[in-house]
N, CA, C and O of each residue as an XYZ file, in Angstrom:
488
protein
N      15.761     25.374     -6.808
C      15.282     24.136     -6.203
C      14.312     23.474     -7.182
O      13.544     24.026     -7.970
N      14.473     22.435     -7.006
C      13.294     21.174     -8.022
C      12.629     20.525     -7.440
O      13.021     20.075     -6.363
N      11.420     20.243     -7.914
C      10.623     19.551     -7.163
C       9.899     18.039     -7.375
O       9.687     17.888     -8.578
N       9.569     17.175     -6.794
C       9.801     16.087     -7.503
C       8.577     15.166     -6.815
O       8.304     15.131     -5.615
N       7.882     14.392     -7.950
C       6.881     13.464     -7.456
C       7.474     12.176     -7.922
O       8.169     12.272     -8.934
N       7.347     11.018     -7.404
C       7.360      9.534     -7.801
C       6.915      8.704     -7.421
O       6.826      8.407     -6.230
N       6.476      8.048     -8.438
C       5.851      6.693     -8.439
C       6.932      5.821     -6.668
O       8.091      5.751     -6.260
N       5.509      5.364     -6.229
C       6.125      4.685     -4.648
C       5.870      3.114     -5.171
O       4.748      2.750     -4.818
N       6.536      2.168     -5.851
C       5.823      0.677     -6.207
C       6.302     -0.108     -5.844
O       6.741     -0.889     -6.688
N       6.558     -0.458     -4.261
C       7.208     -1.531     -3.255
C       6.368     -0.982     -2.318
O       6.485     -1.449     -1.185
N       5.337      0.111     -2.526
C       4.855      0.640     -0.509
C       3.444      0.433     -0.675
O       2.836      1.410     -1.111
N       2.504     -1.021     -0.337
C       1.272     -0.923     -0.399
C       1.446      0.397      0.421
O       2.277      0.817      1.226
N      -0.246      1.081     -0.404
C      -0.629      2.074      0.062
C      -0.364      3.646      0.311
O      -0.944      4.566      0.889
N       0.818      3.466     -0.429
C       1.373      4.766     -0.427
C       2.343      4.558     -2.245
O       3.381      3.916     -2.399
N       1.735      5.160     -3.121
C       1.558      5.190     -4.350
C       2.261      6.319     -4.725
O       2.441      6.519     -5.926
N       2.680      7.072     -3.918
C       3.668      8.600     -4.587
C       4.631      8.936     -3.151
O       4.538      8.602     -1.970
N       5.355      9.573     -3.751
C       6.146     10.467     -2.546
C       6.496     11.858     -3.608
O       6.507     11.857     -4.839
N       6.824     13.234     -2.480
C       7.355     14.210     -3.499
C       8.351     14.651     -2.524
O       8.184     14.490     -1.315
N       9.508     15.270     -3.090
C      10.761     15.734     -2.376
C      11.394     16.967     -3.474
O      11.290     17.138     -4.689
N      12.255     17.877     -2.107
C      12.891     18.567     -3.569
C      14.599     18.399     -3.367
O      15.363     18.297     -2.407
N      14.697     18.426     -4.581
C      16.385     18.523     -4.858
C      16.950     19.553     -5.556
O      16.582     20.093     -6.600
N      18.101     19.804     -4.691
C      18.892     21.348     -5.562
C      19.195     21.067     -6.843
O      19.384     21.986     -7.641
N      19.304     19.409     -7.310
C      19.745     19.639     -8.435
C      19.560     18.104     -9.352
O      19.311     17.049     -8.768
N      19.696     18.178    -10.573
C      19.580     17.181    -10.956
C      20.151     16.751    -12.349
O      20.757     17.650    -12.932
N      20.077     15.629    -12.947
C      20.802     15.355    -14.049
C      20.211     14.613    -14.962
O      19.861     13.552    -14.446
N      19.848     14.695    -16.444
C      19.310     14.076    -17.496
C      19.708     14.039    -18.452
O      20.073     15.089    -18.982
N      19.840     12.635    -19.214
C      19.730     13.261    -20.561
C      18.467     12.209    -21.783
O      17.777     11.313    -21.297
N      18.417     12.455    -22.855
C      17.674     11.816    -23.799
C      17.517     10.830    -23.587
O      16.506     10.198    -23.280
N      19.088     10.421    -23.806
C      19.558      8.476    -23.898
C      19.826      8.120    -22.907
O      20.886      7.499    -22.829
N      19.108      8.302    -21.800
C      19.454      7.701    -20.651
C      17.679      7.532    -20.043
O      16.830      8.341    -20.419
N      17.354      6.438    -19.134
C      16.167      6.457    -19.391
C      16.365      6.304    -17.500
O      15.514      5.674    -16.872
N      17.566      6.958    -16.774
C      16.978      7.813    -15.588
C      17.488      8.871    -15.451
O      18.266      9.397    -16.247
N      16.982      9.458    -14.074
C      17.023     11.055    -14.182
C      18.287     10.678    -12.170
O      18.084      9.947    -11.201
N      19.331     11.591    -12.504
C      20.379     11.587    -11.121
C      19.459     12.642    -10.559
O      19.009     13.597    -11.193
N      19.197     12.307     -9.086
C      18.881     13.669     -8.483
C      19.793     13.743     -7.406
O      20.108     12.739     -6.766
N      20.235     14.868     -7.168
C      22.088     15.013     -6.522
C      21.482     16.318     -5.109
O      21.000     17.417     -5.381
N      21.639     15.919     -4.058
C      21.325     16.377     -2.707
C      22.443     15.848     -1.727
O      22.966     14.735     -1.794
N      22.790     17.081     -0.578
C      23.560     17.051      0.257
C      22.752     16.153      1.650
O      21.603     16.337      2.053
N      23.557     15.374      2.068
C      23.253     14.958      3.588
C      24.422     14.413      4.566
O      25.362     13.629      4.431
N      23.980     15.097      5.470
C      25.192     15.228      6.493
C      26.558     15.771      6.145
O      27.666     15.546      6.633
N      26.152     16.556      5.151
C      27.166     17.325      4.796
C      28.005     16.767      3.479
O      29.024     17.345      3.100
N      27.552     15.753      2.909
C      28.388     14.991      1.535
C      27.221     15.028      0.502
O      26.096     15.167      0.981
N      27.318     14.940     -0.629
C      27.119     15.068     -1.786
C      26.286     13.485     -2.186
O      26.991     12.535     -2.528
N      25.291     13.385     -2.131
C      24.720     11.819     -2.286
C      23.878     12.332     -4.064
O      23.493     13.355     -4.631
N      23.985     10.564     -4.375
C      23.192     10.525     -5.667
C      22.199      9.685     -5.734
O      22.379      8.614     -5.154
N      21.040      9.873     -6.354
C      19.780      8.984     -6.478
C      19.378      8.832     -7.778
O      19.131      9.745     -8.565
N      19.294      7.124     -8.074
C      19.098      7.379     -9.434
C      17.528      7.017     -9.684
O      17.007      6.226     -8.898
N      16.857      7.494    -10.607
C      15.616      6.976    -10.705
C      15.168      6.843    -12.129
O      15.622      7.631    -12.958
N      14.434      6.042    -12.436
C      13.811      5.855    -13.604
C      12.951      6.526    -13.801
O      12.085      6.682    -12.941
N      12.888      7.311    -15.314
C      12.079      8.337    -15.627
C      10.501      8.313    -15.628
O       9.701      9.211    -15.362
N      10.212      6.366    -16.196
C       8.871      6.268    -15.868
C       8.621      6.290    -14.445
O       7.404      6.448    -14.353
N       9.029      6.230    -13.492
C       8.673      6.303    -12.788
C       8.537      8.049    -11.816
O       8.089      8.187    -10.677
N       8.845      8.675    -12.335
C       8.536     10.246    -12.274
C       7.558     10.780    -12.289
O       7.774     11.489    -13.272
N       6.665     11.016    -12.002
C       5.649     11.776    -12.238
C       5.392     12.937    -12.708
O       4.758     13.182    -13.734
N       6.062     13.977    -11.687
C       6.340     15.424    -12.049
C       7.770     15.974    -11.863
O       8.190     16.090    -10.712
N       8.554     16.324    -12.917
C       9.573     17.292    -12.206
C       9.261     18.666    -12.261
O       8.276     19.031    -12.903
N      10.060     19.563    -11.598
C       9.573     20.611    -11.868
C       9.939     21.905    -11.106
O       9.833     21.770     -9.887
N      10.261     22.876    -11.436
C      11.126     24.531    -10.915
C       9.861     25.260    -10.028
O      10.027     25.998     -9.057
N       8.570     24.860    -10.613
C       7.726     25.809    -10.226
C       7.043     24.773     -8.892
O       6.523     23.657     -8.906
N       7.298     25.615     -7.952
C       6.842     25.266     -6.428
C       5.008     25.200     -6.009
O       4.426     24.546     -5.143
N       4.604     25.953     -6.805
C       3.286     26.293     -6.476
C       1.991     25.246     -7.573
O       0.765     25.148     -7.603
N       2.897     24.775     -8.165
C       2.313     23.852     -9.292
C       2.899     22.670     -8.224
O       1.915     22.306     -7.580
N       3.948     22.014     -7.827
C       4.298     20.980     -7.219
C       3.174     20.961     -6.211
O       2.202     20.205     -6.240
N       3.441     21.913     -5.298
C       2.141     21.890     -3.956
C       0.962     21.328     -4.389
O       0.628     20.199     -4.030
N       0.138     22.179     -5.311
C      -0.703     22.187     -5.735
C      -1.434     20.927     -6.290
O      -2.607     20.614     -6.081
N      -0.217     20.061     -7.272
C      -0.617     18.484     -7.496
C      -0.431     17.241     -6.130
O      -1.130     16.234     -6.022
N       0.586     17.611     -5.277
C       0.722     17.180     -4.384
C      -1.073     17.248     -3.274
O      -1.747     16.258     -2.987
N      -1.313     18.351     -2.985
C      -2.491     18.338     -2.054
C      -3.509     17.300     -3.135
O      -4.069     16.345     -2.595
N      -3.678     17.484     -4.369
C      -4.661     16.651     -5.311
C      -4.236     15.326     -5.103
O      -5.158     14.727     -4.549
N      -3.248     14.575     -5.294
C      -2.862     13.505     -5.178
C      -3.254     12.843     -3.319
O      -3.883     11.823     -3.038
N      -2.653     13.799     -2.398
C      -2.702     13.195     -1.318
C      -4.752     13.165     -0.691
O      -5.235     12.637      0.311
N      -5.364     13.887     -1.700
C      -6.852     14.134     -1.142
C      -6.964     12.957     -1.481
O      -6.972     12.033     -0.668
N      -7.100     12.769     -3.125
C      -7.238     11.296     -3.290
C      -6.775      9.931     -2.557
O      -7.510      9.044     -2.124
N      -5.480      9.991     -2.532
C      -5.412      9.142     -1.369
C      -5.863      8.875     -0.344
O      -6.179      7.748      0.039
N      -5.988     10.294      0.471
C      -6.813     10.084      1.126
C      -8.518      9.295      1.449
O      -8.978      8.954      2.539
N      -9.090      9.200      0.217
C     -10.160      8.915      0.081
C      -9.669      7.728      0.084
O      -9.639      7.177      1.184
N      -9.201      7.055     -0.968
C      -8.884      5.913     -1.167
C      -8.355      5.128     -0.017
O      -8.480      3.904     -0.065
N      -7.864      5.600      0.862
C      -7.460      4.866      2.440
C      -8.629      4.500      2.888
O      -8.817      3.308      3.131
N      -9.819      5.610      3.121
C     -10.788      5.587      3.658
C     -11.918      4.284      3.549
O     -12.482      3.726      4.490
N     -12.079      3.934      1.754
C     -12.121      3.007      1.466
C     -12.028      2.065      1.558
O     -12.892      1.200      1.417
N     -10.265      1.894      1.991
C      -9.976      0.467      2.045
C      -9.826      0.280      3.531
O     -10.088     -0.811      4.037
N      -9.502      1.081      4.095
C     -10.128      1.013      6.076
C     -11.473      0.567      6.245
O     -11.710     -0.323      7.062
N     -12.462      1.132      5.503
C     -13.844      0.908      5.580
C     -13.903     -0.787      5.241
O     -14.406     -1.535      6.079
N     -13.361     -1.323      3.972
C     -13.308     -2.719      3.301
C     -12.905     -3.275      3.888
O     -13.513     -4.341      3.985
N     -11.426     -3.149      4.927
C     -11.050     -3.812      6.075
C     -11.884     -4.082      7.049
O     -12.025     -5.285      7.271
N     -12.641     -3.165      7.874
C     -13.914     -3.344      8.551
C     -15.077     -4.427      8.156
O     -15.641     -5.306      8.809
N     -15.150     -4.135      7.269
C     -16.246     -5.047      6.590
C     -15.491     -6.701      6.843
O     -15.802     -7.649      7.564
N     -14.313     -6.450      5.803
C     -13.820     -7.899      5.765
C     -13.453     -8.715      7.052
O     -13.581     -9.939      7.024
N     -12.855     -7.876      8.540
C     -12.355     -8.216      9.691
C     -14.730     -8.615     10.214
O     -15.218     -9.615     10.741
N     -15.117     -7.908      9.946
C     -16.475     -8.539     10.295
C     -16.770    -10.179      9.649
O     -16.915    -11.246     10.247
N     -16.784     -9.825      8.067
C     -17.358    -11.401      7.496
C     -16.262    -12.355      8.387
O     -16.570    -13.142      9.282
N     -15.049    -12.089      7.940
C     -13.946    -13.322      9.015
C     -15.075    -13.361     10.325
O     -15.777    -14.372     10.297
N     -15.282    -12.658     11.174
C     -15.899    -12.877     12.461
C     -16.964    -13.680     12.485
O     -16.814    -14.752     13.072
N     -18.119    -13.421     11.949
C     -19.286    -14.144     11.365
C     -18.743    -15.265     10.677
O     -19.484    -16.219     10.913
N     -17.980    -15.540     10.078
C     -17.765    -16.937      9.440
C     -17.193    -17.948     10.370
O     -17.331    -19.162     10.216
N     -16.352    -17.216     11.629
C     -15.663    -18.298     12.601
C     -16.958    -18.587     13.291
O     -17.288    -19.726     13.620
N     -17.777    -17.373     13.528
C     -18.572    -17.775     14.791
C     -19.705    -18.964     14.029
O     -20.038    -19.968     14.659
N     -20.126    -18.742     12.878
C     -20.859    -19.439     12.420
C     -20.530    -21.246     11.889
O     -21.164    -22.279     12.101
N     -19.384    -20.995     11.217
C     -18.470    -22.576     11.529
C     -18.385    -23.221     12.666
O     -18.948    -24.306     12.811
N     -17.835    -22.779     13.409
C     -17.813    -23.231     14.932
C     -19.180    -22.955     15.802
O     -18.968    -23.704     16.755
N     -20.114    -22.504     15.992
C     -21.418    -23.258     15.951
C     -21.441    -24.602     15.162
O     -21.322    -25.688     15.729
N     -21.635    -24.426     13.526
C     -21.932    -25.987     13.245
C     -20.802    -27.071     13.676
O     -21.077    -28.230     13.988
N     -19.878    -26.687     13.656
C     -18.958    -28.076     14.295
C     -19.183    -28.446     15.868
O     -19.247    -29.605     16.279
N     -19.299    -27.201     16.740
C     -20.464    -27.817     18.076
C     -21.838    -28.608     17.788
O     -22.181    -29.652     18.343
N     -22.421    -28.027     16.989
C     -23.850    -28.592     16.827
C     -23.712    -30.224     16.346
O     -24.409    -31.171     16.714
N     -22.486    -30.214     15.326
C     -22.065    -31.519     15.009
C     -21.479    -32.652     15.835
O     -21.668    -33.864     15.729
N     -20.574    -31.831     16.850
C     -19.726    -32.380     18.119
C     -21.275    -33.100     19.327
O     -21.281    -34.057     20.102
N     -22.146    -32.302     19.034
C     -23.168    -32.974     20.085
C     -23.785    -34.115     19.618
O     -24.481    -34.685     20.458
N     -23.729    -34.655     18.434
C     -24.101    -35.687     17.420
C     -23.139    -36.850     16.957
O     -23.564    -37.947     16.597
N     -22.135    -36.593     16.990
C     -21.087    -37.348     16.549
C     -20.895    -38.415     17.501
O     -19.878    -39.055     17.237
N     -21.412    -38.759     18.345
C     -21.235    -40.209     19.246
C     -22.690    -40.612     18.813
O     -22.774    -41.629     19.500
N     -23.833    -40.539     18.194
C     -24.814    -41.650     18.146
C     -24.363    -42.354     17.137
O     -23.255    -42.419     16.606
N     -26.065    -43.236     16.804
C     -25.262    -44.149     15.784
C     -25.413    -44.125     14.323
O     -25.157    -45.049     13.551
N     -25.918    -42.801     13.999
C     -26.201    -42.260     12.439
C     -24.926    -41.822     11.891
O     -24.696    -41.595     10.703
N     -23.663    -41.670     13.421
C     -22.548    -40.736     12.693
C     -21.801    -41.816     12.287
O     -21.931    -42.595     13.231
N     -21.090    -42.353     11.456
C     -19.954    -43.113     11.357
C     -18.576    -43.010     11.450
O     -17.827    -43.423     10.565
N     -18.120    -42.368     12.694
C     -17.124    -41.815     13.289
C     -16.339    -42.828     14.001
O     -16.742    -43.111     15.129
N     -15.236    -43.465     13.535
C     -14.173    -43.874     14.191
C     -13.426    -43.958     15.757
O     -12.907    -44.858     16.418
N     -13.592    -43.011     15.878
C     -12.717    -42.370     17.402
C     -14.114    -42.656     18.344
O     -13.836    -43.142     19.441
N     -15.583    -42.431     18.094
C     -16.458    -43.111     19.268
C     -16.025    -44.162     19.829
O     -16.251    -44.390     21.017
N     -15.416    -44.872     19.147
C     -14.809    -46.733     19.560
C     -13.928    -46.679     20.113
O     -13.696    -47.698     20.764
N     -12.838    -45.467     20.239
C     -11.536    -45.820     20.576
C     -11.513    -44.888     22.103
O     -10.505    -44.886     22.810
């Protein structure tokens, strides 16, 4: 069995995946790697580009092993940007509530005769 990390670069937020395959195919001059797995009982092929590989690899305990490192980090890094979301879903809040105050405060003003507003007349 092989084991396999790759680059994820269409999935905000999820930056790797790892899977294993019984088997696989390379060569020099070819700049992807076939990884060849059964489903539902037929023979499917996946082709992937080598930069985009991270790790291949026979040894299981080295795969795990970068895998838990990779997903801690991520982990953190979610945490982060959950936290930055928070923050940012706050300033949005404070900025509506604070706009809309001044356009009330303005709305109570806009009919004397300092405002030069159009629509008072109409």
């Amino acid at each position: 069995m092989y084991y396999v990390i790759k680059r994820q670069t269409t999935v905000p937020l999820s930056c790797f995946i790892g899977f294993m395959v019984p088997k696989y195919i390379a060569s020099k001059n070819n700049e992807h790697v076939i990884f060849e797995f059964v489903k539902d009982g037929k023979t499917q092929r996946k082709w992937v580009k080598k930069d985009e590989i991270v790790l291949l690899t026979d040894d299981k305990d080295f795969f795990t092993k970068t895998m838990e490192q990779f997903r801690s980090v991520e982990e953190t890094q979610k945490k982060l940007v959950d936290a930055a979301k928070d923050q940012l879903n706050a300033c949005i809040e404070t900025f509506t509530e604070t706009i809309n105050a001044e356009i009330n405060e303005f709305n109570e003003i806009k009919n004397s005769d300092d405002v030069p507003c159009i629509l008072k007349n109409l």
